[in-house]
C-alpha positions in Angstrom: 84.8 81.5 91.6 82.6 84.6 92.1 80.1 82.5 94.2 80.1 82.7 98.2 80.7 79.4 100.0 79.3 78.9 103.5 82.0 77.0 105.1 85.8 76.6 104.9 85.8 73.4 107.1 85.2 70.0 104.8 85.0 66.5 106.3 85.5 63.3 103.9 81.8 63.2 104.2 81.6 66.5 102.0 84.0 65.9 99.1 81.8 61.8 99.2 78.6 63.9 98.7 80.1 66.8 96.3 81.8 64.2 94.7 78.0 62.3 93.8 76.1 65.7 93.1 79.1 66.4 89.8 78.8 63.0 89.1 75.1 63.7 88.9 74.8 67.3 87.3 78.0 65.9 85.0 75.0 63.6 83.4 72.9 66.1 82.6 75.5 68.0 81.5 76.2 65.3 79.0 72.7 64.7 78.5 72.2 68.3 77.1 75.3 67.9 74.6 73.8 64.9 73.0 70.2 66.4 72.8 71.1 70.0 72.0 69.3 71.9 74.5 71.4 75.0 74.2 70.3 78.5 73.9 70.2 79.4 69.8 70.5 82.9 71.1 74.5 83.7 70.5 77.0 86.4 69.1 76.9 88.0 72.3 80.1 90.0 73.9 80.3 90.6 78.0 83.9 91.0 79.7 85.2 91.4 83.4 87.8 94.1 83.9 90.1 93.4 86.9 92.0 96.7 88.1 94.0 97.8 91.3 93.4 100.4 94.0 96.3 102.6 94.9 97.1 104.9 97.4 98.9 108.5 97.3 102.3 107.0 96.5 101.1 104.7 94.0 101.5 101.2 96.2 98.7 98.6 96.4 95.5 100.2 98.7 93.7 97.2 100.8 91.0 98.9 100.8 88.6 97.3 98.6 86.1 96.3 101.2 85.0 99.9 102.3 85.4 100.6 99.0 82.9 98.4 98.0 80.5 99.4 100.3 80.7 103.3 99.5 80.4 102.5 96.1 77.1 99.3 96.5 77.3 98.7 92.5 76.3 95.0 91.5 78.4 95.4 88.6 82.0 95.8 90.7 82.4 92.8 93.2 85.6 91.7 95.4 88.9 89.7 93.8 91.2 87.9 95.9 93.2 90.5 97.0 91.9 93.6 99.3 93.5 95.8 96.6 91.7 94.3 93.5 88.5 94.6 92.1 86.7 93.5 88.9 83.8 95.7 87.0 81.7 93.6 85.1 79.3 95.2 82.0 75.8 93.7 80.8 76.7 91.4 77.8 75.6 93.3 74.2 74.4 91.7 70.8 76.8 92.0 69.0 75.6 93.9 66.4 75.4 97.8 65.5 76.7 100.1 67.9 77.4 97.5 70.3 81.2 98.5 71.0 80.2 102.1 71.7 77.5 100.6 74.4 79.8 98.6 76.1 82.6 101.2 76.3 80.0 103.8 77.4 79.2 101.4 79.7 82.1 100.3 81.2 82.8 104.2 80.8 80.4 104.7 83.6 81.5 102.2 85.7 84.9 103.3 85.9 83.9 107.2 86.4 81.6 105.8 89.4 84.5 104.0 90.7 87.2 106.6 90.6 85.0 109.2 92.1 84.7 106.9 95.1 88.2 105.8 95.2 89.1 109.7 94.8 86.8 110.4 97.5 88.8 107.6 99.9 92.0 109.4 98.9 92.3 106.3 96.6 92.8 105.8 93.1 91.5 103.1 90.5 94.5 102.0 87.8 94.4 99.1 84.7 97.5 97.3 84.6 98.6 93.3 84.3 100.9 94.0 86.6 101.0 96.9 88.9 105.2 97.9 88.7 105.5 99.1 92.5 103.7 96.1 94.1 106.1 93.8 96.1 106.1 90.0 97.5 105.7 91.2 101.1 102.0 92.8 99.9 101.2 89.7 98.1 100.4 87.7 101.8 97.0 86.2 103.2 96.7 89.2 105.3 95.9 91.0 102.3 93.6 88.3 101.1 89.8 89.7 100.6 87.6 88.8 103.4 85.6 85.9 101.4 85.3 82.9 102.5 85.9 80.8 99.0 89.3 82.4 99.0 90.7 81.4 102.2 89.2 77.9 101.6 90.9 78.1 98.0 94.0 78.9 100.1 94.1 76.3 102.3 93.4 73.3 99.3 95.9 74.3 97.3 98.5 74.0 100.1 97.0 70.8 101.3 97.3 69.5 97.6 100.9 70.5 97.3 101.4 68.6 100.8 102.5 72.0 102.4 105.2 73.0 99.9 105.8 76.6 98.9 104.7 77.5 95.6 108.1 78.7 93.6 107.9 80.9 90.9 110.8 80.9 88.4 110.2 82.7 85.9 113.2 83.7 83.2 112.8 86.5 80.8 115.5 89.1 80.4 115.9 88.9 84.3 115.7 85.9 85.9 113.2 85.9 89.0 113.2 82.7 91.4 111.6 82.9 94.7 109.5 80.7 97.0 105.8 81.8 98.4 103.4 79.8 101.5 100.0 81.0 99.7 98.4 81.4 96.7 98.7 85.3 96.7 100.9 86.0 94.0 98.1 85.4 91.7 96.8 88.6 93.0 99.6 90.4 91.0 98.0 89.3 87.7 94.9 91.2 86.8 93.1 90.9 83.6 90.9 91.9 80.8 88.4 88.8 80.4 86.5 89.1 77.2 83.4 86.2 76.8 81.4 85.6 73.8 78.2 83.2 73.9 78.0 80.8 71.0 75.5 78.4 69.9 76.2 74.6 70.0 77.0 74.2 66.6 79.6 76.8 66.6 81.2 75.9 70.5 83.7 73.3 69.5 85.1 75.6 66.3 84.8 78.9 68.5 86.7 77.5 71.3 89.7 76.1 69.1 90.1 79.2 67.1 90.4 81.1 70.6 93.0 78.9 71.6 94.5 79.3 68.3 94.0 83.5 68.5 95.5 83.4 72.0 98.9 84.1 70.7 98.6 87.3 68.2 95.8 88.6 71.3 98.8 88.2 73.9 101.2 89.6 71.7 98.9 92.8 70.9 97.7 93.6 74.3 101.0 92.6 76.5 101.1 95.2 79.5 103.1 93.2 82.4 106.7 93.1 81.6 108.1 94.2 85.0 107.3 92.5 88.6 109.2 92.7 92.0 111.7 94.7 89.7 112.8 92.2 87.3 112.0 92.9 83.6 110.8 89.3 82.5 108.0 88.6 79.5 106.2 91.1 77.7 103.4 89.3 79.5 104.8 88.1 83.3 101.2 87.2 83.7 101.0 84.5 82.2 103.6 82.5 83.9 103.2 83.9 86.7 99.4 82.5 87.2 100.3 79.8 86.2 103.1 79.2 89.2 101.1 80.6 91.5 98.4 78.3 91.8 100.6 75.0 90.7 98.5 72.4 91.4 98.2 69.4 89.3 95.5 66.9 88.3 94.5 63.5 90.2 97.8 61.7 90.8 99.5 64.5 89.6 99.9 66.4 92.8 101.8 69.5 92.0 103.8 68.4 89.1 101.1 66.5 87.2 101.2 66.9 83.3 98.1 68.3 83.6 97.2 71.7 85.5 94.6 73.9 87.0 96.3 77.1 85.3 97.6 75.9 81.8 96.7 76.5 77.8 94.9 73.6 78.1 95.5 69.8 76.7 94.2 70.2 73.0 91.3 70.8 71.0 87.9 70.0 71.2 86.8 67.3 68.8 83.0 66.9 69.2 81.5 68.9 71.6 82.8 70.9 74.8 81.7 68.5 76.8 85.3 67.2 76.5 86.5 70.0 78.7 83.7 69.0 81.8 85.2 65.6 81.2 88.1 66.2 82.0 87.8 68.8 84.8 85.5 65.4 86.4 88.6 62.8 85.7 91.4 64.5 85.7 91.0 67.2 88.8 90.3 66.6 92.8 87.7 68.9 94.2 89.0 72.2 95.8 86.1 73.2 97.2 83.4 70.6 98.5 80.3 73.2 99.1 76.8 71.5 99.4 74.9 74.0 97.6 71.2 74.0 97.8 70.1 74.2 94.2 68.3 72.0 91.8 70.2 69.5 89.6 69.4 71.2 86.6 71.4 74.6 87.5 74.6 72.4 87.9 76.1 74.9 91.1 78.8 72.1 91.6 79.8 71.2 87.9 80.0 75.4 87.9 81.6 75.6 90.9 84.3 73.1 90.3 85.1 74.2 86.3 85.7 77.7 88.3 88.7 76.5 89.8 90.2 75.2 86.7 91.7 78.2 85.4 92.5 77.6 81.5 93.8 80.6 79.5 90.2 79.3 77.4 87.4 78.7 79.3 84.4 77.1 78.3 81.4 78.2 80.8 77.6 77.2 81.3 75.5 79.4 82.2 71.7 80.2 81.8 69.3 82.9 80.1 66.7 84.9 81.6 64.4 82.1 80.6 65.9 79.5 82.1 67.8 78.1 78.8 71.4 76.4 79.5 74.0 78.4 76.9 77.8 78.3 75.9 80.2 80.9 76.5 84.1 81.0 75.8 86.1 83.0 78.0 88.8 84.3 76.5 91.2 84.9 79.3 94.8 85.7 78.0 94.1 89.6 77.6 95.9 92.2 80.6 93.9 95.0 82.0 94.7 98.2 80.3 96.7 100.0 79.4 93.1 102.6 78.9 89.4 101.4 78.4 89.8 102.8 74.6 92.7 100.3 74.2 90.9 97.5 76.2 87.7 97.9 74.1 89.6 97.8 71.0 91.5 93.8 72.0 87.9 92.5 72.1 86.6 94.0 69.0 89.4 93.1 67.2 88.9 89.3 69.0 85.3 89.7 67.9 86.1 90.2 64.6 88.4 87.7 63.8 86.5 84.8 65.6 83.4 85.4 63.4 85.7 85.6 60.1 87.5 82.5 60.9 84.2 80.8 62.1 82.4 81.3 58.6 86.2 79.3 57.1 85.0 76.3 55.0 87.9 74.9 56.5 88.3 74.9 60.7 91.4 76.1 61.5 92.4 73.6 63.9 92.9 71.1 60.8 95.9 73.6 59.5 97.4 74.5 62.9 98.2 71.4 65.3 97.4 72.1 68.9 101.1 71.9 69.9 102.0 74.9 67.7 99.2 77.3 68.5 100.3 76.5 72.3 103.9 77.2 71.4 102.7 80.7 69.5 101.1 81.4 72.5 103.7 81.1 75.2 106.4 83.0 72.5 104.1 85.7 72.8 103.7 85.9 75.9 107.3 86.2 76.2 108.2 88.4 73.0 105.3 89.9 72.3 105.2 92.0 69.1 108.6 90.5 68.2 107.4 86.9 68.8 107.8 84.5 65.8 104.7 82.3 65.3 103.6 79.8 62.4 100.7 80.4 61.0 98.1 78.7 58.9 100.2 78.2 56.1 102.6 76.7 58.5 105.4 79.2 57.8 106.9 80.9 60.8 106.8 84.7 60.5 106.6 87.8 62.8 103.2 88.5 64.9 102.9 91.5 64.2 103.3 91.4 60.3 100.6 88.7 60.8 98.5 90.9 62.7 98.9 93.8 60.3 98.2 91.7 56.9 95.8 88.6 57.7 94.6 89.1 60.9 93.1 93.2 60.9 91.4 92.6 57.3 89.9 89.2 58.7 88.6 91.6 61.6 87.4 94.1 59.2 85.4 91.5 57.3 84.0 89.8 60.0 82.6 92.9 62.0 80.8 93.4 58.6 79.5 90.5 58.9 78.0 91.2 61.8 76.6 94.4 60.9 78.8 96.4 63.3 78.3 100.5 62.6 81.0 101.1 60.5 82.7 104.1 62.2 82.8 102.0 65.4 84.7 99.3 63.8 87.1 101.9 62.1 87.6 103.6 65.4 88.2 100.9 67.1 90.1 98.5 64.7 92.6 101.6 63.9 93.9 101.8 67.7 94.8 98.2 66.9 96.6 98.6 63.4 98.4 101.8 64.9 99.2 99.8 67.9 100.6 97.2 66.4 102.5 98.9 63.8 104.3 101.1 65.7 105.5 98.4 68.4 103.9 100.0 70.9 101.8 98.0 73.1 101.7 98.7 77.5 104.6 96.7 77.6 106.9 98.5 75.2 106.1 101.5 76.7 106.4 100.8 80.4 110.3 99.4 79.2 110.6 103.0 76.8 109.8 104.8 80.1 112.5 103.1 82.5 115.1 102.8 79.6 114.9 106.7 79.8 114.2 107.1 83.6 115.6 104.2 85.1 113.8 101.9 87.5 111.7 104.3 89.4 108.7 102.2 90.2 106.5 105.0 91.7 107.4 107.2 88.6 106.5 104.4 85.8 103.2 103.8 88.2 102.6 107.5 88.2 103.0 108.7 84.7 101.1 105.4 83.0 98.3 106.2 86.0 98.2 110.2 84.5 98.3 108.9 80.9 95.5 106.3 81.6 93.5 108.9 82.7 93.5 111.1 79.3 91.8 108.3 77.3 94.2 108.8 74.7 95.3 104.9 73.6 98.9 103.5 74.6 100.3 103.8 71.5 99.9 107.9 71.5 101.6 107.9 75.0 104.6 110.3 75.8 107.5 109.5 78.0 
């Protein structure tokens, strides 16, 4: 979805013709699969941050397209709200000090950008869900000025034949209301964390993400409050997935299978499985005639980015040309700091490569429909969730976290001949974390337990504690 589109008018002649190129560049797709023709080059991290501009009184700023253009950085492009924006880093081997580069890294970024929101009389703030922001911000007139998002827009209301999108979302509050666009997804802002695999390693890497989707939730959980209402440890999730409800072919809106979702199960041979079923089982949104050759599959690209599962399997190309794999690993919030941010993925990074090297997948000792039920009772519970584990006892996530899943991490930043301090640093803001409770979410309900609901106050102090750089976990009241 971070390409331009040229039109937001489509005739049944475009989605005919779209329709025939991803038929086309689908083929080649599978062609590549059967023949290998994957980059070898892998174990490489990237991310995308997604964070909020506010203004003096610590509401959503709309602001991000002067913003963008006092700041001209590549690296920090548009989201789909004027008040969001997403910094992107340039991906690392991961090997040596490679955590240290890409926190120094997206260290820079962020001082660049809060010097020119500060300059603005703005402000830059991490969070899954901003506290003060309120349904009547979350409208198309606060929709970024890109084309692919008001054509976006106007599908998914087509699809749903012109009915609201409802969220309903029950947590310790209960929250039901009705929306006419696709905004409230604009409410959920996230920490994306990618790694590039080789094909031998794509099917296994992409289970075991699905399967590490629930402890990662359960850790990094920083959105338990929206329009008010205390809900899950991480609203996000839900609500992303209500706000863009649109189901598969014949499935209209409430279709068993969904553009936002944990997906439908694991991979058995090769990813390909996912393209396959983005190609049979979901109408074109957006029916651009891109002018590019077969072989960089725009529409195949195009179409798997409006197909939003919680694990994403992308194609993508290096410098020479060569087709790769990467998972995107989507489940993470923004914030609560980039100290705690940095440490979700290395943590991630760590126990993916462990759990890779396993003479025995992990997908044969967890069944799909449990790892997907860990996952959404973390999203809810968080460090309290109960989850069943390999061993297919149920137990507490965070006792898991603590005792299997940090020394797996441990080992398998070893492995990759990660500099020891960083992995200590780094791996220690998540054992702390973790054993103290204390992740965004837990604090943000500390704070209004002994303040009350003071949305501007929460959205104040976490802004002031963000900026210290000390991790969440540390955090005073």
């Amino acid at each position: 979805m971070g390409q331009e589109i040229t039109s937001t008018a489509f005739s049944e002649a475009d989605f005919a013709e779209n329709r025939r190129r991803l038929l086309n560049e689908s083929a080649v797709l599978k062609h590549w699969f059967d023949q290998n023709r994957f980059s070898t080059n892998d174990k490489v991290g990237g991310f995308e941050l997604e964070a909020w501009l506010i203004d003096a009184d610590a509401k959503p700023a709309p602001a991000n397209e002067a913003f963008l253009g006092k700041l001209n950085n590549p690296l920090v492009v548009p989201e789909l709200a004027l008040f969001n924006v997403e910094l992107n880093g340039a991906p690392q081997p991961l090997h040596g000090n490679a955590f240290s580069r890409l926190h120094e890294d997206l260290s820079a970024t962020w001082r660049e950008c809060q010097q020119t929101a500060q300059g603005m009389g703005l402000r830059l703030l991490m969070a899954g869900i901003l506290p003060t922001v309120s349904a009547h911000e979350l409208v198309e007139a606060n929709m970024s000025n890109l084309r692919r998002y008001r054509a976006l827009n106007e599908q998914v209301l087509l699809h749903r034949e012109g009915n609201p999108l409802r969220l309903d979302i029950q947590g310790v509050d209960h929250l039901k209301s009705e929306h006419e666009d696709v905004m409230m997804e604009a409410a959920t802002t996230s920490f994306q964390i990618h790694l590039k695999v080789n094909m031998k390693r794509a099917v296994r890497a992409y289970n075991l993400a699905q399967i590490l989707s629930a402890p990662m939730v359960a850790l990094s959980a920083n959105s338990p409050y929206l329009f008010g209402r205390d809900l899950w440890d991480e609203t996000r999730i839900p609500l992303f997935e209500q706000s863009v409800e649109v189901g598969g072919i014949a499935g209209a809106a409430h279709g068993p299978v969904h553009r936002v979702s944990f997906g439908t199960g694991y991979a058995r041979e090769s990813l390909y499985e996912c393209f396959s079923e983005n190609l049979e089982h979901f109408p074109v949104l957006l029916p651009m005639l891109l002018d590019e050759p077969e072989e960089r599959l725009a529409h195949l690209r195009l179409h798997n980015g409006t197909i939003w599962r919680w694990n994403r399997p992308l194609i993508d190309f290096d410098n020479d040309g060569t087709p790769h794999i990467r998972i995107e690993h989507r489940v993470v919030p923004s914030g609560p700091t980039l100290l705690d941010t940095v440490a979700n993925a290395v943590f991630y990074f760590g126990v993916m490569q462990f759990m890779m090297e396993r003479e025995v997948p992990a997908e044969m000792q967890i069944p799909f429909s449990v790892a997907r039920d860990n996952f959404y009772r973390a999203a809810q519970k968080g460090l309290d969730a109960q989850v069943q584990w390999l061993d297919e006892k149920k137990g507490s996530v965070q006792q898991l976290i603590l005792h299997k899943l940090l020394p797996m991490a441990e080992r398998g930043l070893e492995a990759l001949a990660i500099n020891a301090a960083d992995s200590a640093r780094y791996l220690d803001v998540i054992r702390q974390r973790v054993a103290c409770q204390c992740n965004g979410a837990a604090w943000q309900r500390a704070w209004v337990a002994k303040h009350g609901q003071d949305w501007a106050g929460l959205t104040e102090t976490y802004y002031l504690n963000q900026q210290r750089e000390v991790p969440v976990h540390e955090w005073g009241l």
